[in-house]
N, C-alpha and C positions, 0 to 999 in steps of 0.2 A: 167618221165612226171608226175607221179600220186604220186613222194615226191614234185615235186615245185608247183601242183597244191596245195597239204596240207602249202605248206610255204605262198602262195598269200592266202587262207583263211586267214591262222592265222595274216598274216600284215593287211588284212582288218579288222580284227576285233579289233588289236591293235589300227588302223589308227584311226578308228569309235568311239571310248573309248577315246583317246584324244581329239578327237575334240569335243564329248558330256562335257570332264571333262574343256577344254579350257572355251565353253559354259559356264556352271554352275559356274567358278570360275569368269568370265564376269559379269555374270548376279549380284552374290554378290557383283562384286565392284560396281556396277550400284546402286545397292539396297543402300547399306552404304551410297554412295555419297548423293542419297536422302536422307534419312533418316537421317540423322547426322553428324560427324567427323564435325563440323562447329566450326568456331571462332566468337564469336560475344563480341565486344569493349564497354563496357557499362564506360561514363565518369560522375567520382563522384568529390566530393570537400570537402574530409576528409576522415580521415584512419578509423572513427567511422564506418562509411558505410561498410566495408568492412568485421568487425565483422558480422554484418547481410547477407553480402552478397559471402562470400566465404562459410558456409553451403548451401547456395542453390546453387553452383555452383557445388559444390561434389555432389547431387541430379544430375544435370543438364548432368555432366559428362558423368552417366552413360547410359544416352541417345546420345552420339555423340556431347552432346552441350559444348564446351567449353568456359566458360567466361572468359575475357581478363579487369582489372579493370583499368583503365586509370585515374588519379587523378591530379585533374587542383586546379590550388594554388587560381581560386577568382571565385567569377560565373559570370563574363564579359565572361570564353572561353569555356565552355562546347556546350552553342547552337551554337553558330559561328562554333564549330569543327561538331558540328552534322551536320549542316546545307551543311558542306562543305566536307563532305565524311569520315572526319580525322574519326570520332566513328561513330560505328551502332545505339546505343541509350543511353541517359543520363537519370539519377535519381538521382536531388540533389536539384528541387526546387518545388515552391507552385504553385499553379495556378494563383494567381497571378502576382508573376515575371516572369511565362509563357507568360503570356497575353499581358503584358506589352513589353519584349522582341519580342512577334511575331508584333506586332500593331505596333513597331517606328523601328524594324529592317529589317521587310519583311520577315521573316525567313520561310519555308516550311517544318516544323514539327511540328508533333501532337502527342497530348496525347493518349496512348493508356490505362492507367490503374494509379489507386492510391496506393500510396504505406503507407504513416505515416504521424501522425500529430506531430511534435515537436516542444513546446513551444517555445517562445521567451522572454527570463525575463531578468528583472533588476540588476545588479549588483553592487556591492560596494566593494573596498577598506577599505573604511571612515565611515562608516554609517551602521547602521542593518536594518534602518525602514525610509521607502518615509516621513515618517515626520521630520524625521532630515534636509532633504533637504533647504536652505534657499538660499535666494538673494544673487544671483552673483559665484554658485553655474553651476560650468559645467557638461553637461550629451554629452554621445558621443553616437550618432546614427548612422546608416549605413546609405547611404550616396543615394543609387540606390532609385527610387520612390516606388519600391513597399514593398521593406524592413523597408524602413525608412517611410513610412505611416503607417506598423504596428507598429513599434517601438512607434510614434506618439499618436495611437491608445491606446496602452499601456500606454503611463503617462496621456493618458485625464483619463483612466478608475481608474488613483491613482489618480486622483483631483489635480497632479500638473496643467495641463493647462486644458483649455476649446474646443473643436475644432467647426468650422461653423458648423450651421446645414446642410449646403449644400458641406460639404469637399468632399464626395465624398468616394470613394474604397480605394484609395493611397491618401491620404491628404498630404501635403505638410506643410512647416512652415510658408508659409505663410497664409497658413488657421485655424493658433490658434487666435481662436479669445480673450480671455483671458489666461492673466498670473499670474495664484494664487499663485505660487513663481515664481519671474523671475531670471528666471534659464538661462542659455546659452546654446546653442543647437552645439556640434562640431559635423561635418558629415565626414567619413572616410568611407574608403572599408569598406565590413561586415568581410574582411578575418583579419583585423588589429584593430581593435575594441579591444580586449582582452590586446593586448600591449599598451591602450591607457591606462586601470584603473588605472595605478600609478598617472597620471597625470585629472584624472579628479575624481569630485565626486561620479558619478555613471556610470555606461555604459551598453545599452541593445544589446543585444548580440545573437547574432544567435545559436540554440541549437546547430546543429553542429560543432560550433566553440568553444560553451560555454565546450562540452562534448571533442574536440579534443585538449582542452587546461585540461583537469586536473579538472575543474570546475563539482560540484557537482549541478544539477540545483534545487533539494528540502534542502540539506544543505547550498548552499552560493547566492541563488537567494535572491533578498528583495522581490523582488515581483515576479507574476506570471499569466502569461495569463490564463484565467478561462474560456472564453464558445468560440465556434467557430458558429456564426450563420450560418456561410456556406462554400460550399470547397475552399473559396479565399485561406487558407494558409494549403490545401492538399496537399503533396509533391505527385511528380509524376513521371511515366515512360514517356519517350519518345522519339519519330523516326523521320525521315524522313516521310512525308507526303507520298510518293510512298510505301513504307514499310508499310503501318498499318495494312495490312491484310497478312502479313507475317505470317506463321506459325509457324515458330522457335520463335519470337517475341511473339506470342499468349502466348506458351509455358513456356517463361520466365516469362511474366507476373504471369501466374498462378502460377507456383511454389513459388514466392514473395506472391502472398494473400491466404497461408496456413496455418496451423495449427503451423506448423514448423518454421514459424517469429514470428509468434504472441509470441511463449514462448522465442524466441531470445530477443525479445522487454522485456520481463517479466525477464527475468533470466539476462540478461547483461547490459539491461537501466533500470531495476529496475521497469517496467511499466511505463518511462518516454516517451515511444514510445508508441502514439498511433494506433492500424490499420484504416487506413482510408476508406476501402473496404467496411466495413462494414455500 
């Protein structure tokens, strides 16, 4: 009687020891689940982006956060997929083509944070200098309102055209009010622009497309955008409207407006990437 009495201790004590060690190895999966091992879909529109954004993703990792780079061929389907569950958050336009996208498409996502400023300049095949430019003379512009108003924006500021004084954020062609060279305006994606230069005189081109095409934007631009009065053309992060106070999203953000992009910007775009954070 007094050995099986010694044998039911000793299983209790074994019993008690598993189900504390069952416990604690519960409680860590509980903890991680919180804490991390997440996926989050971030959709971009160029492999440039990706330079910048797989170092902060190795950062991210080590926290549980994994990023997942999604890369859409024109910016028509980035918000549409945000908007529609397909990605967690996009980082590929200004605030502008934000603004414009949520206003005439209904879309229910917002800006959480700014990421860069990236030029939009002139380019040429034909030509070194906007004064070579003459009558009858084609320029191919992006073709969306808020791209193609900066594009706009850019040859009034070369003295080829004039724009109303009333045009507005996104000017349109039909708001040059003078033609100092009349030039001819072709409107195309911003993604096919680059394939157009054989065929036209000059073409302005979106930095991302300018840089995922091979294009040097201080060696082969003619010209080049020079002051930014305000965040119209800040590129930006962005979520689902229900999402903005997400913490894992907080998190991403921040690691994008570090120390650690800024010299990404500086060492692989040459300083052609500005922080917009700041």
């Amino acid at each position: 009687m007094k050995k099986n009495r010694w044998i039911a201790a000793i299983l209790s004590i074994v019993l008690a020891f598993s189900l504390t060690a069952c416990g604690s190895a519960e409680k860590k999966t509980e903890t991680a689940e919180a804490e991390g091992n997440v996926t989050v879909k971030i959709g971009l529109t160029g492999t440039i982006y990706e330079d910048i954004w797989n170092p902060i993703g190795e950062e991210l990792a080590k926290e549980g956060i994994n990023l997942e780079l999604v890369q859409f061929s024109d910016f028509s389907l980035p918000n549409e997929a945000l908007n529609s569950g397909e990605i967690d958050m996009n980082a590929f336009q200004h605030h502008a083509y934000f603004d414009n996208e949520v206003a005439n498409k209904g879309y229910d996502i917002t800006a959480i944070g700014d990421t860069f400023i990236i030029a939009m300049n002139l380019y040429s095949d034909k030509i070194s200098d906007v004064s070579e430019l003459k009558d009858g003379d084609k320029i191919a512009i992006p073709g969306d309102a808020s791209n193609g108003g900066r594009a706009l924006k850019l040859l009034a500021d070369t003295g080829v055209i004039t724009l109303k004084a009333d045009a507005g954020a996104n000017p349109e062609i039909t708001d040059i009010e003078t033609y100092n060279v009349n030039v001819e305006f072709v409107e195309a994606d911003a993604s096919n622009i680059y394939a157009m230069l054989p065929d036209v005189t000059a073409a302005v081109i979106n930095g991302n497309y300018a840089l995922d095409c091979g294009l040097d934007p201080q060696e082969d631009g003619i010209y080049f955008e020079k002051e930014y009065a305000d965040d119209s053309y800040f590129c930006l992060i962005a979520v689902r409207t229900e999402d903005k106070d997400n913490e894992v999203y907080k998190k991403i953000v921040q690691a994008f407006q570090s120390e650690q992009t800024k010299e990404i910007f500086k060492d692989k775009f040459k300083g052609f990437f500005v922080p917009a954070w700041e």
